[in-house]
C-alpha positions in Angstrom: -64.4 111.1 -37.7 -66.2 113.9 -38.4 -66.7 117.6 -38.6 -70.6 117.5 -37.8 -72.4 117.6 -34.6 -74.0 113.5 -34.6 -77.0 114.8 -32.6 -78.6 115.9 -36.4 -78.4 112.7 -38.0 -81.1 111.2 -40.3 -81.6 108.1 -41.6 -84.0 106.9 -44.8 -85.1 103.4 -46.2 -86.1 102.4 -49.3 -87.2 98.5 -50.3 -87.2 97.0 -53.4 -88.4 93.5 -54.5 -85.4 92.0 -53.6 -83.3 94.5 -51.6 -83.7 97.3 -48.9 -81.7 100.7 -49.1 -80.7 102.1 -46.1 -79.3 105.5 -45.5 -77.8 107.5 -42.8 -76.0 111.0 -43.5 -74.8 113.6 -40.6 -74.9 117.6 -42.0 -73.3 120.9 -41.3 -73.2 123.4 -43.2 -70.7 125.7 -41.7 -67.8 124.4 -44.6 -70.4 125.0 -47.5 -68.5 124.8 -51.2 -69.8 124.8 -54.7 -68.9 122.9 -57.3 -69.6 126.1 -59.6 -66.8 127.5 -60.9 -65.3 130.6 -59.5 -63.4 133.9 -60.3 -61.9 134.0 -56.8 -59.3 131.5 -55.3 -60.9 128.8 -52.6 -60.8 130.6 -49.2 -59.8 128.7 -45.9 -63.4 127.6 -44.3 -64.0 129.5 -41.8 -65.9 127.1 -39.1 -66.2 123.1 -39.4 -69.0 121.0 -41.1 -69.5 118.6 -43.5 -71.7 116.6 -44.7 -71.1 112.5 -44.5 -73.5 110.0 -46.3 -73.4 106.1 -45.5 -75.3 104.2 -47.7 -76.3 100.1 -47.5 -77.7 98.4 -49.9 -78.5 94.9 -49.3 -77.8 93.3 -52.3 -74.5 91.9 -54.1 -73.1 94.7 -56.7 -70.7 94.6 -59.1 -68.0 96.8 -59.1 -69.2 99.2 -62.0 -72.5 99.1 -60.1 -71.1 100.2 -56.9 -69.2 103.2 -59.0 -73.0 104.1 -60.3 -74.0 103.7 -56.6 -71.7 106.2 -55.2 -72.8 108.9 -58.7 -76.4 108.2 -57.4 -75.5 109.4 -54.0 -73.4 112.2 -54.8 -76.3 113.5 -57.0 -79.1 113.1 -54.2 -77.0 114.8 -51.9 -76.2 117.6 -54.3 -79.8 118.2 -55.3 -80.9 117.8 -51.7 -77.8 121.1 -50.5 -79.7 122.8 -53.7 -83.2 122.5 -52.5 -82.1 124.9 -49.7 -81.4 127.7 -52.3 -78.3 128.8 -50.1 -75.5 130.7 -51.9 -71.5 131.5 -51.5 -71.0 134.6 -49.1 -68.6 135.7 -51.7 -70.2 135.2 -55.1 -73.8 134.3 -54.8 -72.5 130.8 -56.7 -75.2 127.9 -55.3 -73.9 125.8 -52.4 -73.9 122.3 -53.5 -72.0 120.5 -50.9 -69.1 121.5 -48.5 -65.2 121.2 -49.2 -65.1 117.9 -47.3 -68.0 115.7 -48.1 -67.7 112.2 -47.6 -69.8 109.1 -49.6 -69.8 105.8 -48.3 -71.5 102.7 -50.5 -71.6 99.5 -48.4 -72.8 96.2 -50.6 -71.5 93.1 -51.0 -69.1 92.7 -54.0 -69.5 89.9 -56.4 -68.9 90.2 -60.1 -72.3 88.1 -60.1 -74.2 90.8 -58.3 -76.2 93.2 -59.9 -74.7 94.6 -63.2 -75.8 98.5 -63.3 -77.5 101.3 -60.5 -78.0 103.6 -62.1 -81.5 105.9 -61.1 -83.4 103.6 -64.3 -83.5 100.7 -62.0 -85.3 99.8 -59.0 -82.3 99.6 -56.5 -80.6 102.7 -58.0 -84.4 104.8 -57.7 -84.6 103.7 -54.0 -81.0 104.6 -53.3 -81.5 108.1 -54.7 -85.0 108.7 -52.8 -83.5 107.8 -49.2 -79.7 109.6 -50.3 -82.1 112.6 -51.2 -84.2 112.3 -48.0 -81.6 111.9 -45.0 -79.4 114.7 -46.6 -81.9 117.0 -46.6 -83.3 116.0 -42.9 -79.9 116.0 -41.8 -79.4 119.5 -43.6 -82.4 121.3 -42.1 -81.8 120.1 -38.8 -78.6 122.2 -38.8 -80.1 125.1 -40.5 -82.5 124.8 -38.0 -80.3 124.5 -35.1 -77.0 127.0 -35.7 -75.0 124.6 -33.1 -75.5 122.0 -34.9 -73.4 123.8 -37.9 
């Protein structure tokens, strides 16, 4: 389930050697948070939105490797919100997200997989790039298109 209008979805790939990186995310805007601290309490959102981020990679992980997977992801998507230069209503604080994000990292698990993710190595780079890339497609086509919000 979700709080964003499907019709704005974006998917990115990235390949590696011995892997390919596949991401779709779904954006809206309309619940926007920051992860800045604040002065003020948090206020109820005032319309629905979120942005939801499902990532495969295509190659066994460990389990430490798919924690550094999900980090990677979070960051993209953070930096992608940022690029937008959009700010809280109420305190000009950056938006970096919205209150009810959503990561999904889908890889096989095997404590023989790949040790580490992290944005040093090949896999972790490629996750990053197409994390980055869907969330901000995703994210302009609902500042681009209010009812998708």
């Amino acid at each position: 389930m979700t709080a964003a209008d499907l019709r704005g979805f974006a998917v990115a790939q990235r390949a590696t050697d011995d892997a390919t990186v596949s991401v779709i995310a779904t954006g809206g805007l309309g619940n926007a948070e920051s992860a800045v601290p604040s002065a003020s309490a948090p206020q109820e959102a005032a319309h629905v939105g979120t942005i939801n981020v499902v990532a495969v990679i295509g190659r066994p992980l460990t389990l430490a490797a798919q924690i550094e997977a999900v980090s990677i992801v979070a960051e993209a998507r953070t930096a992608a919100v940022m690029g937008f230069g959009l700010t809280m209503a109420d305190d000009e604080r950056p938006v970096t997200g919205t209150g009810t994000d959503c990561i999904l990292v889908a890889a096989p698990g095997d404590e023989a997989g790949l040790a580490h993710c992290g944005l040093h190595t090949p896999i972790g780079r490629a996750l990053a790039e197409a994390a980055y890339e869907s969330v901000r497609d995703t994210c302009a086509s609902c500042l681009r298109a209010p009812s998708l919000r």
